[in-house]
C-alpha positions as CSV (number, residue, x, y, z in Angstrom):
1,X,-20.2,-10.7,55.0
2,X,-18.7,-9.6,52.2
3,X,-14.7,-9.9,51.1
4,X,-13.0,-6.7,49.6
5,X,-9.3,-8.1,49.6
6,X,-9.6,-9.3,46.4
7,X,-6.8,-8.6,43.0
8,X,-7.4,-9.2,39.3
9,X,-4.6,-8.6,36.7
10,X,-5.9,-7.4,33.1
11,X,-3.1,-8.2,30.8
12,X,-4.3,-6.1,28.4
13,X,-3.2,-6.5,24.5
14,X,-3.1,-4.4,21.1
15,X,-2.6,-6.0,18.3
16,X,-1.3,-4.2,15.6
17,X,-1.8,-6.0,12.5
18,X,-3.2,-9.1,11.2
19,X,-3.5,-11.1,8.4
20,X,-2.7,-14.1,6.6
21,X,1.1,-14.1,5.1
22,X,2.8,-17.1,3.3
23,X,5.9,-18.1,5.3
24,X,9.2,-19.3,4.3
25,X,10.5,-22.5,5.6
26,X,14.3,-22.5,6.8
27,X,16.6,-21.9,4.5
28,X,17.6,-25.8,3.4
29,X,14.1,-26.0,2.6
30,X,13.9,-22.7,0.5
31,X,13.3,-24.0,-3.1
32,X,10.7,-26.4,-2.0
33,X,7.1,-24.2,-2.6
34,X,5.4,-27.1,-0.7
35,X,7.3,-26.0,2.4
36,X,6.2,-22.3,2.2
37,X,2.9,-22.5,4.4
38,X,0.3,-19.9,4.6
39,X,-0.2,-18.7,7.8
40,X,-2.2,-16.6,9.7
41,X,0.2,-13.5,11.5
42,X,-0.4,-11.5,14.7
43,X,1.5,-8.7,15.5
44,X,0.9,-7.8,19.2
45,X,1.9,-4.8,21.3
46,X,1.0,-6.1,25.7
47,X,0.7,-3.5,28.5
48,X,4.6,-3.5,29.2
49,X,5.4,-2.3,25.6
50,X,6.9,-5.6,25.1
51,X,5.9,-6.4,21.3
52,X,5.5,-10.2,20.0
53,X,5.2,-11.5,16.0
54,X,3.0,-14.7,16.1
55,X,1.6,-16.8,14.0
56,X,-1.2,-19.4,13.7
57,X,-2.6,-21.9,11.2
58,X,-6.0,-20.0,11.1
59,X,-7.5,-16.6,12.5
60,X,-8.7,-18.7,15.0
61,X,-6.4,-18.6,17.0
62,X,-6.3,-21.2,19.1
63,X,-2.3,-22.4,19.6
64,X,0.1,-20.4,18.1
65,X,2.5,-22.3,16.0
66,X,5.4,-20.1,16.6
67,X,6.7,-16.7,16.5
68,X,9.3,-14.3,15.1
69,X,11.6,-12.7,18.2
70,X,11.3,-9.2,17.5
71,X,14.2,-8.2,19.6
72,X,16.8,-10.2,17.7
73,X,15.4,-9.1,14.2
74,X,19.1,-7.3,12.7
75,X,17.5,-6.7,9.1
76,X,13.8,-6.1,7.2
77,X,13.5,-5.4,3.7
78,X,10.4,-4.9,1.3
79,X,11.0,-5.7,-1.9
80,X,14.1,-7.5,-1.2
81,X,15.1,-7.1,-5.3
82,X,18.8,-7.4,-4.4
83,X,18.4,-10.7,-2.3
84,X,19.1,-14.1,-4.7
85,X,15.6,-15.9,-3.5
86,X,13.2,-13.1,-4.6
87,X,13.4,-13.5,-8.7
88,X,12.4,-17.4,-7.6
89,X,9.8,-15.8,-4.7
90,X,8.4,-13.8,-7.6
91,X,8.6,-17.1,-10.1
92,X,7.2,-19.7,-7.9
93,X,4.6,-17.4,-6.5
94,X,3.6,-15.3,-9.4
95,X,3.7,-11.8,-7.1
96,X,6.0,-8.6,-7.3
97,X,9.0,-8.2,-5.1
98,X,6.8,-4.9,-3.3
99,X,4.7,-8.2,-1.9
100,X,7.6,-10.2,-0.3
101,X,9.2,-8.5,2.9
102,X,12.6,-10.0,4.1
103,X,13.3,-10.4,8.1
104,X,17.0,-11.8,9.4
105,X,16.7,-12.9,13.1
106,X,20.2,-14.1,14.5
107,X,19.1,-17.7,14.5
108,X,17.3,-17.7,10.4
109,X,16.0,-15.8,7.4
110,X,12.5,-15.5,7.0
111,X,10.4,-14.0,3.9
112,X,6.5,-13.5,4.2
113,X,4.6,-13.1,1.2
114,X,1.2,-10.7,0.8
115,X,-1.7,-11.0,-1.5
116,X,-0.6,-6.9,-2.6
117,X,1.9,-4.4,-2.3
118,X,-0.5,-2.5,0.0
119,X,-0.6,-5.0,2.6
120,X,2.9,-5.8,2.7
121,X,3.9,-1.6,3.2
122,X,1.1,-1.8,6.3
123,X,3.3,-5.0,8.2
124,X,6.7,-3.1,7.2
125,X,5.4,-0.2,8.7
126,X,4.5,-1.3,11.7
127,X,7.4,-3.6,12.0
128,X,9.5,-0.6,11.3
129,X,7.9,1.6,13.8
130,X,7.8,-1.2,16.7
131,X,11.7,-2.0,15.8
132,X,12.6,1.5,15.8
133,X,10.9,2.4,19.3
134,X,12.3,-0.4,21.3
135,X,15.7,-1.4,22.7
136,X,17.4,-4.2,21.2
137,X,18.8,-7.5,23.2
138,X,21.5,-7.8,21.1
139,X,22.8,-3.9,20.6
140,X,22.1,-2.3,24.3
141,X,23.2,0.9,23.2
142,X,21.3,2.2,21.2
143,X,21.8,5.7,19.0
144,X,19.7,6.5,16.2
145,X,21.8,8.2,12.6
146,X,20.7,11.1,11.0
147,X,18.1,9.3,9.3
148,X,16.2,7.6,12.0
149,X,17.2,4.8,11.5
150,X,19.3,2.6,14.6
151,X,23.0,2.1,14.9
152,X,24.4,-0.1,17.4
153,X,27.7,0.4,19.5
154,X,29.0,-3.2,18.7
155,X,32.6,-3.2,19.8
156,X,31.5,-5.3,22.5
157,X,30.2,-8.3,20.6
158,X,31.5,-11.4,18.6
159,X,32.5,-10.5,15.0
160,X,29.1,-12.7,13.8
161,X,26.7,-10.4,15.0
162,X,28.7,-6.8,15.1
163,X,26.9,-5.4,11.9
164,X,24.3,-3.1,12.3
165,X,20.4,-3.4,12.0
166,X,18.7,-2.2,9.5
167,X,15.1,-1.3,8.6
168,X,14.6,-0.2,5.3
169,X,12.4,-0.1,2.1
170,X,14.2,0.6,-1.1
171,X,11.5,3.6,-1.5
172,X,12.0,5.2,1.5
173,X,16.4,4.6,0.9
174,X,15.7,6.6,-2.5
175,X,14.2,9.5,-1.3
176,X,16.5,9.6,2.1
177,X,19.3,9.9,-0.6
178,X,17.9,12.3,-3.1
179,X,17.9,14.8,-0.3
């Protein structure tokens, strides 16, 4: 006899970019290059349109040592020239500032480091394009400025977290304001 009342669930995944990334340590540990760890990154878009940053100590796989909440991210910069750690970034780990990208979550600052330029405007862009598509837990009202880019009703928040996200790349600022 056979049994039709049967259910599987596909939780189905995209992922959006890969790669291996060097990894800031938090910030007390900043100016230590041994703490900066290469890892291997995963950015992941599931069924639900729920999107996840992860990273790994190989492309293995296996255990995921952590992960980068994309819905408290308030700030992303490549070639974060203006920020005091990237003349030591560029220093310590003999790369541009177009190969360090900049990412403030409410709880620490992170900075990942590419092997080129290239790679690093392929994880801003699709970290720009995910963080611009999907609601953030700590603005719920959302409204996007002339330029695209998201601004928050914040009246309703404590002072420490009532300034506004921002996504941008010094190139794309430029040309935004040379029109």
């Amino acid at each position: 006899m056979e049994d039709n009342n049967y259910a599987f669930y596909v939780h189905t995944t995209e992922e959006i970019c890969s790669g291996y990334l060097y990894k800031s340590p938090p910030e007390n540990q900043f100016k230590s290059q041994k703490s900066w760890k290469k890892r291997f990154f995963v950015l992941l878009k599931y069924r639900d349109n729920t999107c996840q940053l992860k990273y790994y100590k190989n492309e293995e796989k296996d255990k995921p040592l952590g992960d980068i909440d994309l819905t408290k991210v308030t700030y992303v910069s490549l070639s974060p020239e203006s920020h005091p750690m990237c003349k030591w970034i560029e220093k310590n780990f003999r790369c541009f500032a177009s190969c360090v990208m900049f990412i403030k979550v409410t709880e620490r600052d992170y900075f990942l480091i590419g092997e080129n330029s290239g790679e690093m405007d392929k994880w801003f862009t699709a970290l720009f394009d995910i963080l611009n598509n999907h609601q953030h837990t700590l603005y719920p009202d959302l409204k996007k400025t002339e330029w695209g880019i998201p601004k928050y009703d914040t009246h309703g928040l404590p002072s420490s977290v009532t300034h506004d996200p921002i996504y941008v790349t010094q190139i794309k600022l430029k040309s935004k304001l040379e029109h």
